[in-house]
C-alpha positions in Angstrom: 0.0 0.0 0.0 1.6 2.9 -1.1 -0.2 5.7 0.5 0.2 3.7 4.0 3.6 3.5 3.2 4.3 7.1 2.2 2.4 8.7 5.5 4.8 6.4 7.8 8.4 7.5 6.0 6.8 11.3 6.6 6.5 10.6 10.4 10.0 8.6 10.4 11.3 11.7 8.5 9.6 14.1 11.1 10.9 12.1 14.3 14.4 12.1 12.4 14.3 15.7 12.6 13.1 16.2 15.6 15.9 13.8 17.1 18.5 16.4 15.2 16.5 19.6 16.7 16.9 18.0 20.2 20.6 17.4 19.9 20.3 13.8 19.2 22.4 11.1 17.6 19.9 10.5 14.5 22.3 7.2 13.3 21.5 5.8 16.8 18.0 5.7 17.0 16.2 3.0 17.3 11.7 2.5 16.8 11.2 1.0 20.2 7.6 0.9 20.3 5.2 1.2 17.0 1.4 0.7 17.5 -1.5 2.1 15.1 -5.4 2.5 17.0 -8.6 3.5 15.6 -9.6 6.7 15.3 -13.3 7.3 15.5 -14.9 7.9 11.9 -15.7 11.0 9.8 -19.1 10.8 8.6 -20.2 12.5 5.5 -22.9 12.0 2.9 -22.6 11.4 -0.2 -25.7 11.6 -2.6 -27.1 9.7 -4.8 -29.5 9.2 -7.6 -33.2 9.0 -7.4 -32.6 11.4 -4.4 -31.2 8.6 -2.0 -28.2 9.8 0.5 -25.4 7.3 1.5 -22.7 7.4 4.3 -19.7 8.5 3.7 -17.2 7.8 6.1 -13.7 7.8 6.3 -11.5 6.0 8.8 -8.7 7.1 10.3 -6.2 6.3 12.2 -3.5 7.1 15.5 -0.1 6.0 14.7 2.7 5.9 17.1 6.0 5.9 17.1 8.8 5.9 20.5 12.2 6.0 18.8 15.2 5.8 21.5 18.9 6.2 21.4 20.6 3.1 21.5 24.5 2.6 22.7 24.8 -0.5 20.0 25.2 0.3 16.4 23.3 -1.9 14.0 24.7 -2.1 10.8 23.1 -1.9 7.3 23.3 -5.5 5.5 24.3 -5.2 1.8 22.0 -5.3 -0.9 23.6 -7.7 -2.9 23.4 -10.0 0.3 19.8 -9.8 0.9 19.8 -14.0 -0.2 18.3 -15.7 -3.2 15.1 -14.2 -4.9 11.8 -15.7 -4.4 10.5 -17.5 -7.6 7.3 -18.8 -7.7 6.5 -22.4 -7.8 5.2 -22.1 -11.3 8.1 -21.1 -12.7 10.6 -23.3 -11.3 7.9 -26.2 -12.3 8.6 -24.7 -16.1 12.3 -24.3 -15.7 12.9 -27.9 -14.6 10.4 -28.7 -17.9 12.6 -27.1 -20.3 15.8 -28.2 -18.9 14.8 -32.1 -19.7 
């Protein structure tokens, strides 16, 4: 989910520069806690033909992050390193076909 996905690197981004406004190590932090609640919905209407009237809601969401500084350094792993890629069962049922 993209849009998900985009909204959670802007709050990372935000506590990132928070951590620098507060004089913090930014390399050293570490999410400690993560946890996303229900927010209550946003009710709208939207209309309809033949004059009916729908709901309209949307439904959002708290998110929340604790991000502390942590004394051990965790290093990146390489990309090229990231192990074998995933091939579906299909294909590997087609490849051992045409190698016979």
């Amino acid at each position: 989910p993209k849009k998900s996905a985009e909204v959670v690197f802007g709050l990372l981004s935000n506590a990132k520069s928070n951590a620098e406004v507060k004089g913090l190590d930014v390399d050293a932090l570490v999410i400690e806690h993560a946890m996303v609640n229900r927010a209550p919905r946003m009710r709208r209407r939207t209309y309809r033909a033949h004059g009916r009237i729908n709901p309209y809601q949307s439904a959002p969401c708290h998110v929340e992050f604790i991000l502390t500084e942590s004394d051990v350094a965790i290093a990146r792993p390489d990309s090229d390193e990231g192990g074998r890629k995933k091939v579906s069962a299909k294909k590997t049922a087609k490849e051992r076909r045409d190698q016979i």
